[in-house]
PDB file of N, CA, C and O in Angstrom:
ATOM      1  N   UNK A   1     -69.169 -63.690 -95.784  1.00  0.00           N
ATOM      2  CA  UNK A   1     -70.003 -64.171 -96.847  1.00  0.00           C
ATOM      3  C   UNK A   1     -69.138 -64.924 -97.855  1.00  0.00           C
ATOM      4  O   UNK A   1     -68.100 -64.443 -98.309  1.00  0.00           O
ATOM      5  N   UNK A   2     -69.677 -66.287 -98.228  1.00  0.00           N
ATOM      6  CA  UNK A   2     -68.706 -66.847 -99.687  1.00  0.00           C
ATOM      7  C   UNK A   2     -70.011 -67.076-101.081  1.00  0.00           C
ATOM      8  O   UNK A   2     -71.162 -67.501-101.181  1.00  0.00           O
ATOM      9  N   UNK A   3     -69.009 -66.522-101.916  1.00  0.00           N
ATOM     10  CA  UNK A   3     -69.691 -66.327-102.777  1.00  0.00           C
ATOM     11  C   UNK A   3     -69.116 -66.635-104.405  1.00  0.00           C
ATOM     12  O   UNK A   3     -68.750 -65.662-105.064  1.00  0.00           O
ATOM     13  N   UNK A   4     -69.053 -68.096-105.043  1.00  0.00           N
ATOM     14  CA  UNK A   4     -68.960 -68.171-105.983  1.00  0.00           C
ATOM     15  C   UNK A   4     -68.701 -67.375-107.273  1.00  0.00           C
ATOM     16  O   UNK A   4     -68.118 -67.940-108.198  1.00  0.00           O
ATOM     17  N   UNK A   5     -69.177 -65.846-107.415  1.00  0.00           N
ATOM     18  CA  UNK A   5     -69.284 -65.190-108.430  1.00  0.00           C
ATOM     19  C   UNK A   5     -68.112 -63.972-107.943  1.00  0.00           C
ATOM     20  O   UNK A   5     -67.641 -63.169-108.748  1.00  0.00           O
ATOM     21  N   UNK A   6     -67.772 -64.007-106.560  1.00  0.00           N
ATOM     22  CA  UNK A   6     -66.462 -62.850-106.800  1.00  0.00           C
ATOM     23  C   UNK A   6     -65.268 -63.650-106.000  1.00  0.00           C
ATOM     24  O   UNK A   6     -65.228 -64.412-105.034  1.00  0.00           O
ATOM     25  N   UNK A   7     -64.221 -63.015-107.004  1.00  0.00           N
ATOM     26  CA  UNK A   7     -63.129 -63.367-106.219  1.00  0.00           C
ATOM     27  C   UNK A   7     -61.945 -62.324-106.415  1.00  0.00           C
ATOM     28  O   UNK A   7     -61.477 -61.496-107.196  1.00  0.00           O
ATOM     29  N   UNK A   8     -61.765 -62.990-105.047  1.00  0.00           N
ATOM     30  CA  UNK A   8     -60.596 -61.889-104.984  1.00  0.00           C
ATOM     31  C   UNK A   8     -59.334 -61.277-105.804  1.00  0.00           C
ATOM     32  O   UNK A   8     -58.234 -61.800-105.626  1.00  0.00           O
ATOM     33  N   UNK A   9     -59.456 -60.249-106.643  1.00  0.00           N
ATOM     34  CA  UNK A   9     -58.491 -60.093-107.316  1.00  0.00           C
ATOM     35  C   UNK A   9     -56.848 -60.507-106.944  1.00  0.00           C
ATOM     36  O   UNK A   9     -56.258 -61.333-107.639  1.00  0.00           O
ATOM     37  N   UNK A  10     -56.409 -60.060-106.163  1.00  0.00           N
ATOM     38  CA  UNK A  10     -54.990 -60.163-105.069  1.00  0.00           C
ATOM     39  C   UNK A  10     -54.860 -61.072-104.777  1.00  0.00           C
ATOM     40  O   UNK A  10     -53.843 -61.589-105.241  1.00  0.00           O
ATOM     41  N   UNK A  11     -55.832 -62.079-103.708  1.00  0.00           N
ATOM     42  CA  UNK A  11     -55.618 -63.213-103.191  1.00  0.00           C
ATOM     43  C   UNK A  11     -55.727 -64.421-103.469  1.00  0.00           C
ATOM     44  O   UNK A  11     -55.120 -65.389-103.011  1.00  0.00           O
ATOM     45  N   UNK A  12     -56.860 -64.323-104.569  1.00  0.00           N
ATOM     46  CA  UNK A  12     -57.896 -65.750-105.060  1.00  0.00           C
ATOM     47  C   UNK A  12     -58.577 -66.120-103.844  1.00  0.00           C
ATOM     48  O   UNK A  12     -58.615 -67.349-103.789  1.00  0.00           O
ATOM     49  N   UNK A  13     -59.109 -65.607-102.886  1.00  0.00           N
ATOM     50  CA  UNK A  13     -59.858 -65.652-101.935  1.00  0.00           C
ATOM     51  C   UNK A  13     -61.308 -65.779-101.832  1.00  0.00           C
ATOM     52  O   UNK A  13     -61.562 -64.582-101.962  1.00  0.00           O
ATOM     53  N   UNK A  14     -62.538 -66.375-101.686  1.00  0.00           N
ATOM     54  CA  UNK A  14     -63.391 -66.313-102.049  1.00  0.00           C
ATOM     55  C   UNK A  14     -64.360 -65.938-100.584  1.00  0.00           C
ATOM     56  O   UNK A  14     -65.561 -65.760-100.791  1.00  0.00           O
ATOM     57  N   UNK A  15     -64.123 -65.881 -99.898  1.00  0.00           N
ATOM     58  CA  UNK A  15     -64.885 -64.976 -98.911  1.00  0.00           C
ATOM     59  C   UNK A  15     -64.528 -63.234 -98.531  1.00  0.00           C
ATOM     60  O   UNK A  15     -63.526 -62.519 -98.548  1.00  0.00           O
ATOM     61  N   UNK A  16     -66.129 -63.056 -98.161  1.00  0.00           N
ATOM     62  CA  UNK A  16     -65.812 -61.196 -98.423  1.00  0.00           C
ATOM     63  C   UNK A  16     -66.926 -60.906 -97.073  1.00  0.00           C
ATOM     64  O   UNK A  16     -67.868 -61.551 -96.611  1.00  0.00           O
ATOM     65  N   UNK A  17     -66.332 -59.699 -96.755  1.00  0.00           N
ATOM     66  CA  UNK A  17     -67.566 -58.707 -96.358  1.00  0.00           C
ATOM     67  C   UNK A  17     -68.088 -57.696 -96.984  1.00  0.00           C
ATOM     68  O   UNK A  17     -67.418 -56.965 -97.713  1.00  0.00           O
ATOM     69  N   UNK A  18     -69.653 -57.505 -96.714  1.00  0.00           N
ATOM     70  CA  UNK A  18     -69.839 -56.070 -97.655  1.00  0.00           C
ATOM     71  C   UNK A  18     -70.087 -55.261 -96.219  1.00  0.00           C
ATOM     72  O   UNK A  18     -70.311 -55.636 -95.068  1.00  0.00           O
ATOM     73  N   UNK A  19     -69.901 -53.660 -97.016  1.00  0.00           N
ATOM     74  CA  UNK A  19     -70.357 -52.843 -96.206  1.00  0.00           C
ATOM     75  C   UNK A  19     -70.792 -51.566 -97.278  1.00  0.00           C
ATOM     76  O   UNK A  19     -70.575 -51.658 -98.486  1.00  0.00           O
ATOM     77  N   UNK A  20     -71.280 -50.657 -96.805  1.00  0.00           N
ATOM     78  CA  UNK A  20     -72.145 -49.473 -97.686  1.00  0.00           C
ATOM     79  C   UNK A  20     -71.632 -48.363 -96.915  1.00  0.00           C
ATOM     80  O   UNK A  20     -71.652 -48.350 -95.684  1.00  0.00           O
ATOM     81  N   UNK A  21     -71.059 -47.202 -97.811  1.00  0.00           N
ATOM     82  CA  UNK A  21     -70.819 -45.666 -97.523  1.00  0.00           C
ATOM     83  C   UNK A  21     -71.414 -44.765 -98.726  1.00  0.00           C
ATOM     84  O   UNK A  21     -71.618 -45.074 -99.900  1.00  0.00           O
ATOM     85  N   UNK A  22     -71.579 -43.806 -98.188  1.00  0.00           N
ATOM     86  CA  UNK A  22     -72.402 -42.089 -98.939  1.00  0.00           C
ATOM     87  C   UNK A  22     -71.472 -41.374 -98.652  1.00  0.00           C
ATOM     88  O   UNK A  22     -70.981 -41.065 -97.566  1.00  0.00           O
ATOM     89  N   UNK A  23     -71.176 -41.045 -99.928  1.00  0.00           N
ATOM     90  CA  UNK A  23     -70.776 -39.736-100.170  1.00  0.00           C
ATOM     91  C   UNK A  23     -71.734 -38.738-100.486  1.00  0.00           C
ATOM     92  O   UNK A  23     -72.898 -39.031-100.757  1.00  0.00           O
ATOM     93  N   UNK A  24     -71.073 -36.939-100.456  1.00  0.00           N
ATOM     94  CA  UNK A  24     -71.688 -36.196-100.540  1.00  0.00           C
ATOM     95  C   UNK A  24     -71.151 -35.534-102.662  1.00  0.00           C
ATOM     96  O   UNK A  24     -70.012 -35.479-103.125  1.00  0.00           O
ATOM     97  N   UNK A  25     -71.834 -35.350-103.034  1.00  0.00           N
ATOM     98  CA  UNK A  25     -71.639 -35.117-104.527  1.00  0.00           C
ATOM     99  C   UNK A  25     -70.992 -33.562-104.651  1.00  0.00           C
ATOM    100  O   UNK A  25     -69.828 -33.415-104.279  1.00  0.00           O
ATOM    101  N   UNK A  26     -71.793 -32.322-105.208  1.00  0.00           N
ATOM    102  CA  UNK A  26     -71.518 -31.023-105.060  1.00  0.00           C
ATOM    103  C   UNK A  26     -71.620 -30.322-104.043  1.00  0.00           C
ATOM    104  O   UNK A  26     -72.063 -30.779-102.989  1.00  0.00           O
ATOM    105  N   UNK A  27     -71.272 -29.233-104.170  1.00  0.00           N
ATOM    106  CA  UNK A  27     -71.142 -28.045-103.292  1.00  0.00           C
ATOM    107  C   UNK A  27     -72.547 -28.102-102.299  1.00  0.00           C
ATOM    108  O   UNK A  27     -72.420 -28.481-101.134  1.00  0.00           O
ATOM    109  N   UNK A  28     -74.206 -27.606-102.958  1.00  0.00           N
ATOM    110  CA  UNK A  28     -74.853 -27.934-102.514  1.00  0.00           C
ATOM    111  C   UNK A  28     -75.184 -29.030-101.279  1.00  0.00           C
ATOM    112  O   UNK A  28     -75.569 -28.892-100.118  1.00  0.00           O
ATOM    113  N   UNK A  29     -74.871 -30.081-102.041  1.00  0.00           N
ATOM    114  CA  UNK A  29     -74.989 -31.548-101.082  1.00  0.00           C
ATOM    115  C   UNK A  29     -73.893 -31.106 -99.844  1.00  0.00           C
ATOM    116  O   UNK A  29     -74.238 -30.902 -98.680  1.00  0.00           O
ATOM    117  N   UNK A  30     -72.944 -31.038-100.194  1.00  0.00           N
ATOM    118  CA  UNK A  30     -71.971 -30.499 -98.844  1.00  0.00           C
ATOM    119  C   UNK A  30     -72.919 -29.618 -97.929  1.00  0.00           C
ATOM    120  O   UNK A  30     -73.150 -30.049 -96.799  1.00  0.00           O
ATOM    121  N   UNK A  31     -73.464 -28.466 -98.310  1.00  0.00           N
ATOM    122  CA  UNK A  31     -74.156 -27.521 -97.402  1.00  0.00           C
ATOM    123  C   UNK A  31     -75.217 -28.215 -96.321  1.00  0.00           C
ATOM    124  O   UNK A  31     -75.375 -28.163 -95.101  1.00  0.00           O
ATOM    125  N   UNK A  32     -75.943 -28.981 -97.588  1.00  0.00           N
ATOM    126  CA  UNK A  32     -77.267 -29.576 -96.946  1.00  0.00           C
ATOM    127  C   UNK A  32     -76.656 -30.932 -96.068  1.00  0.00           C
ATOM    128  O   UNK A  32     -77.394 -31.536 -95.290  1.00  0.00           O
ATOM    129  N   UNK A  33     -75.691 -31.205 -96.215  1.00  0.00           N
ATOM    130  CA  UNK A  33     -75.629 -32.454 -95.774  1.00  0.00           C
ATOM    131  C   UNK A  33     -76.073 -33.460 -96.394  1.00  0.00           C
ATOM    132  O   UNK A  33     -76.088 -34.499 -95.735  1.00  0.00           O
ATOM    133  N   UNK A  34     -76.574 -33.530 -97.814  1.00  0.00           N
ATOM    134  CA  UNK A  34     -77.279 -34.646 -98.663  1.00  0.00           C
ATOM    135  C   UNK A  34     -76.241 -35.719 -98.787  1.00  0.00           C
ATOM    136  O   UNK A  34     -75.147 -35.260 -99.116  1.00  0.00           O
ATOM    137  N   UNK A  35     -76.277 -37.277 -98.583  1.00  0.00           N
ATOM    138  CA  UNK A  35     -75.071 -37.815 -99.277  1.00  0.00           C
ATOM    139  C   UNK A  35     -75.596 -38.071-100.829  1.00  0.00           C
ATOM    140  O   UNK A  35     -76.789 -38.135-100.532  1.00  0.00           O
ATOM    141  N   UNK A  36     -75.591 -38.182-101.649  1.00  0.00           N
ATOM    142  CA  UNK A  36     -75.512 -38.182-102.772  1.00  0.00           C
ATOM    143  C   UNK A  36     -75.299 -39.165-104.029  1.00  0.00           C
ATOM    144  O   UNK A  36     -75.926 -39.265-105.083  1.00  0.00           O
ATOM    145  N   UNK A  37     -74.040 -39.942-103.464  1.00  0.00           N
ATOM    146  CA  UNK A  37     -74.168 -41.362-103.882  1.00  0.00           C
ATOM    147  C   UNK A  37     -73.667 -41.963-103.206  1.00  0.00           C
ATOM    148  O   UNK A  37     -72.893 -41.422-102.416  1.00  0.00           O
ATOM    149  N   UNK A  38     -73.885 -43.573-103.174  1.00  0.00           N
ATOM    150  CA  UNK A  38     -73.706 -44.601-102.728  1.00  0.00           C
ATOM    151  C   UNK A  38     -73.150 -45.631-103.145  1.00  0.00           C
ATOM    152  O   UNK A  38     -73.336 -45.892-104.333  1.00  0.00           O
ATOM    153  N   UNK A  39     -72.376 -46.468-102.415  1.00  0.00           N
ATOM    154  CA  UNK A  39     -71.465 -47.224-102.902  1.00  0.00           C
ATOM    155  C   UNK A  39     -71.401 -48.545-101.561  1.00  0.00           C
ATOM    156  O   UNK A  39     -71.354 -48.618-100.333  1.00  0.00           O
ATOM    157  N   UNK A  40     -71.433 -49.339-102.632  1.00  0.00           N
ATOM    158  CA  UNK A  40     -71.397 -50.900-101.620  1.00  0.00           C
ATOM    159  C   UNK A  40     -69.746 -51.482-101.754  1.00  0.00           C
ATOM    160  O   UNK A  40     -69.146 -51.407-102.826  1.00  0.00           O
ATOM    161  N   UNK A  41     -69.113 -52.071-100.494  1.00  0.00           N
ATOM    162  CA  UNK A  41     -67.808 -52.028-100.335  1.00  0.00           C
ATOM    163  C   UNK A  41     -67.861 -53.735-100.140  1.00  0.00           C
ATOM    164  O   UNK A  41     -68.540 -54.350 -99.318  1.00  0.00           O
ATOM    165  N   UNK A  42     -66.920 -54.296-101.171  1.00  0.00           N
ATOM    166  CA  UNK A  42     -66.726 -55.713-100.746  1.00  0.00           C
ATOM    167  C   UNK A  42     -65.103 -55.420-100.315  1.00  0.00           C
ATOM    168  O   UNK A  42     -64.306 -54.584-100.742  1.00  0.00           O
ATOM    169  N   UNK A  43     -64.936 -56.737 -99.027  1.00  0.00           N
ATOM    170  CA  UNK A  43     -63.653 -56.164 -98.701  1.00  0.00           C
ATOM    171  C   UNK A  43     -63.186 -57.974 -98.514  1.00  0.00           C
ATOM    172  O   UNK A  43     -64.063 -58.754 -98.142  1.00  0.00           O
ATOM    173  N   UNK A  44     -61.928 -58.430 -98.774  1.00  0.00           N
ATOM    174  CA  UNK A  44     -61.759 -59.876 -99.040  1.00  0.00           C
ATOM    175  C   UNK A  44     -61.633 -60.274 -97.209  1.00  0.00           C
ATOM    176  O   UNK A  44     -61.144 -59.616 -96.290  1.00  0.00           O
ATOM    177  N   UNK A  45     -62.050 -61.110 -97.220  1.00  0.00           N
ATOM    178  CA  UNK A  45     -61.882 -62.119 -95.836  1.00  0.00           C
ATOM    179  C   UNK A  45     -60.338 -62.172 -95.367  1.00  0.00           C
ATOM    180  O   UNK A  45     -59.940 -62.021 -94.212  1.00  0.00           O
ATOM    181  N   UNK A  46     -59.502 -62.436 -96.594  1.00  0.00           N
ATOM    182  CA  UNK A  46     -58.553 -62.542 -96.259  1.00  0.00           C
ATOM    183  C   UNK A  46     -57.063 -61.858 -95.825  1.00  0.00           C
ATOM    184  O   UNK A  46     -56.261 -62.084 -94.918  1.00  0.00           O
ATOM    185  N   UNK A  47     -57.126 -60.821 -97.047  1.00  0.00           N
ATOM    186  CA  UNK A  47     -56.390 -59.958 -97.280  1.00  0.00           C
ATOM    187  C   UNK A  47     -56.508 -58.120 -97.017  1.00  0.00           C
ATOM    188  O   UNK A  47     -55.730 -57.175 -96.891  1.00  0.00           O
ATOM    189  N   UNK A  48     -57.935 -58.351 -97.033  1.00  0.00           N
ATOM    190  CA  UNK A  48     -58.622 -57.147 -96.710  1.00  0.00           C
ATOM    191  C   UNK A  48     -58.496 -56.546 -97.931  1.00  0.00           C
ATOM    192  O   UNK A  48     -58.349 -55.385 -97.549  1.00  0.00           O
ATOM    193  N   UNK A  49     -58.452 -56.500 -99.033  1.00  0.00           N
ATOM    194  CA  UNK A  49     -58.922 -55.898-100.334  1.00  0.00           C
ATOM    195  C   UNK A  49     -59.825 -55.228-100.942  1.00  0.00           C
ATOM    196  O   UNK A  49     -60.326 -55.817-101.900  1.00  0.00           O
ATOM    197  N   UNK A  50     -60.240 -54.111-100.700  1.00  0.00           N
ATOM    198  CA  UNK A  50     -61.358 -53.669-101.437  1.00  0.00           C
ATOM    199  C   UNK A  50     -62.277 -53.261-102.734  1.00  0.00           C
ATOM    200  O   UNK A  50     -61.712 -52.525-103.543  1.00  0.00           O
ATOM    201  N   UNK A  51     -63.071 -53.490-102.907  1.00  0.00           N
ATOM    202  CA  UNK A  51     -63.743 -52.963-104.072  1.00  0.00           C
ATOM    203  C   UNK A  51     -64.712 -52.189-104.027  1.00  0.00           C
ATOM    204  O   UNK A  51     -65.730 -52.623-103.488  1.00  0.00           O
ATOM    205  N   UNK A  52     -64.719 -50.863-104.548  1.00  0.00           N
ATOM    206  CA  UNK A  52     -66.111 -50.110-104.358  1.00  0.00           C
ATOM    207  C   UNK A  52     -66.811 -50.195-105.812  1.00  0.00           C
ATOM    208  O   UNK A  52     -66.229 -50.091-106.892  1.00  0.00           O
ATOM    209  N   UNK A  53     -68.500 -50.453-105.550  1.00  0.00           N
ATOM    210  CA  UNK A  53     -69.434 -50.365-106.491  1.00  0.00           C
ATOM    211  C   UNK A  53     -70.668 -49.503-106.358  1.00  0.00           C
ATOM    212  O   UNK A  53     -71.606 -49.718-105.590  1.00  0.00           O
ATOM    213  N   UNK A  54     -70.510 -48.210-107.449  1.00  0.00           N
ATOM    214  CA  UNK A  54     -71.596 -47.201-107.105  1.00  0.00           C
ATOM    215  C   UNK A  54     -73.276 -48.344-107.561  1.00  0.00           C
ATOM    216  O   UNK A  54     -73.494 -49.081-108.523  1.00  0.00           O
ATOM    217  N   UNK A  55     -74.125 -47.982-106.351  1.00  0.00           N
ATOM    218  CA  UNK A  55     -75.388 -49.091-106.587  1.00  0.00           C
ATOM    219  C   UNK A  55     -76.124 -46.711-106.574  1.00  0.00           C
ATOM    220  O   UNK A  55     -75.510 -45.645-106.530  1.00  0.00           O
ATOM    221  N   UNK A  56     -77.514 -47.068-106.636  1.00  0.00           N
ATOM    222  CA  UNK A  56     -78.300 -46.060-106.965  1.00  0.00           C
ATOM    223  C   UNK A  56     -78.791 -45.508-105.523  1.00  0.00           C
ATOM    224  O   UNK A  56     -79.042 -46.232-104.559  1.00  0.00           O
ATOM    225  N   UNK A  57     -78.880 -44.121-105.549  1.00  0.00           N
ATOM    226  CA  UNK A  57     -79.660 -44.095-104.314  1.00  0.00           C
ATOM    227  C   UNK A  57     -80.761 -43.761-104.166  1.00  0.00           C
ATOM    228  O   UNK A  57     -81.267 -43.396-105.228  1.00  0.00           O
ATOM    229  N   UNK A  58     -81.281 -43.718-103.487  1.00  0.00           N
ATOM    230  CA  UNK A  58     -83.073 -43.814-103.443  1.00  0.00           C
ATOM    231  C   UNK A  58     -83.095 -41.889-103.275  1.00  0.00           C
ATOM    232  O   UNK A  58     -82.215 -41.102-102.926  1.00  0.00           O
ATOM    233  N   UNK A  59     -84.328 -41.717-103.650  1.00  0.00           N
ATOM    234  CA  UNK A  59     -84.619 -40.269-103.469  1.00  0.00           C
ATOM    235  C   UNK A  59     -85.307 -40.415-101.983  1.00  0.00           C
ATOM    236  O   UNK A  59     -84.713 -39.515-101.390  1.00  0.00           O
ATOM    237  N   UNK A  60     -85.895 -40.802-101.350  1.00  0.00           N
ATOM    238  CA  UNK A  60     -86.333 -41.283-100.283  1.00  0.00           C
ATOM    239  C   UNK A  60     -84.952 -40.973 -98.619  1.00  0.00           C
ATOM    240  O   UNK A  60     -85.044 -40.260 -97.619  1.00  0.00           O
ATOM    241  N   UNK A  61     -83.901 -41.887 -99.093  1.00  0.00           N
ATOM    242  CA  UNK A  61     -83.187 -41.570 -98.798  1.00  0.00           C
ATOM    243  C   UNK A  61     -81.811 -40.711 -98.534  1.00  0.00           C
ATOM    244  O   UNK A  61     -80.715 -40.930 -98.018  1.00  0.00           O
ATOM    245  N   UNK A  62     -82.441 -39.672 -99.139  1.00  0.00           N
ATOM    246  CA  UNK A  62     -81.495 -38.082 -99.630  1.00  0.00           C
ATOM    247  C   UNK A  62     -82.405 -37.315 -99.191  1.00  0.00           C
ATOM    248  O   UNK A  62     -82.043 -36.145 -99.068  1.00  0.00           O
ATOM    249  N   UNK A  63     -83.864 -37.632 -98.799  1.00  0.00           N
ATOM    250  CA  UNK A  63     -85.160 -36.757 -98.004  1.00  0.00           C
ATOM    251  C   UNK A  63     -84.629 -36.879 -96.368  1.00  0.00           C
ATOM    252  O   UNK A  63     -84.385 -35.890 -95.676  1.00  0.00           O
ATOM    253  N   UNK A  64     -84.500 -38.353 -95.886  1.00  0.00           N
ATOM    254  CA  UNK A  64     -84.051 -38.607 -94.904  1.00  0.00           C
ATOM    255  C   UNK A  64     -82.609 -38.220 -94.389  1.00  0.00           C
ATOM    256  O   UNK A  64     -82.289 -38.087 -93.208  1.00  0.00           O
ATOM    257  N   UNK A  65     -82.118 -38.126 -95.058  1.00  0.00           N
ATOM    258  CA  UNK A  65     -80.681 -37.556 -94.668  1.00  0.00           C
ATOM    259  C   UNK A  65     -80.544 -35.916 -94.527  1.00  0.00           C
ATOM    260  O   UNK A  65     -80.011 -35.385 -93.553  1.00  0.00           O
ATOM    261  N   UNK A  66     -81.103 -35.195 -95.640  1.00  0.00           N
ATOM    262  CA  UNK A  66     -81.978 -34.048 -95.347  1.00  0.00           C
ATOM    263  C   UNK A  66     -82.449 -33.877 -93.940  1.00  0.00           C
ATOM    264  O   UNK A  66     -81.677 -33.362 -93.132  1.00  0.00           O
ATOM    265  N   UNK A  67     -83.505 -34.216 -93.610  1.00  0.00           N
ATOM    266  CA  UNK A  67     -84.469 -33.921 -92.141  1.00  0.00           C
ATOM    267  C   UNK A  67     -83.572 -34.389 -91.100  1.00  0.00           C
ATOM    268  O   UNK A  67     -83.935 -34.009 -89.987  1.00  0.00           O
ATOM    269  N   UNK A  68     -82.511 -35.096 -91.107  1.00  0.00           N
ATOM    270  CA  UNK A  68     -81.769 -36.042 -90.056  1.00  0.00           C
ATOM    271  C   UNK A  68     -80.835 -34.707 -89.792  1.00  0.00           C
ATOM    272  O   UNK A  68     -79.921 -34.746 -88.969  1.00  0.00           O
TER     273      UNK A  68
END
């Protein structure tokens, strides 16, 4: 992806990939398996650099991860 509005801290690189991981928060969430929060990963094209940004997670999807 290139994208005008980020750049690469390290490289000055302006292409990225994103990707998305869950974590699990407290003790609870560990038991149940809930992940808890979420975080979108830009990583540079070039250098491989990352940045994590906590985005919100749906209650919807902490039901589903639940029953899964």
């Amino acid at each position: 992806m290139k994208n005008r509005k980020w750049l690469c801290p390290k490289c000055e690189h302006l292409e990225f990939n994103v990707g998305e991981i869950r974590v699990a928060g407290g003790f609870w969430s560990k038991i149940f398996d809930i992940q808890a929060s979420r975080y979108s990963a830009l990583t540079c094209g070039r250098c491989s650099y990352t940045e994590f940004y906590k985005t919100k997670s749906s209650a919807l999807g902490s039901v589903f991860d639940f029953m899964t």
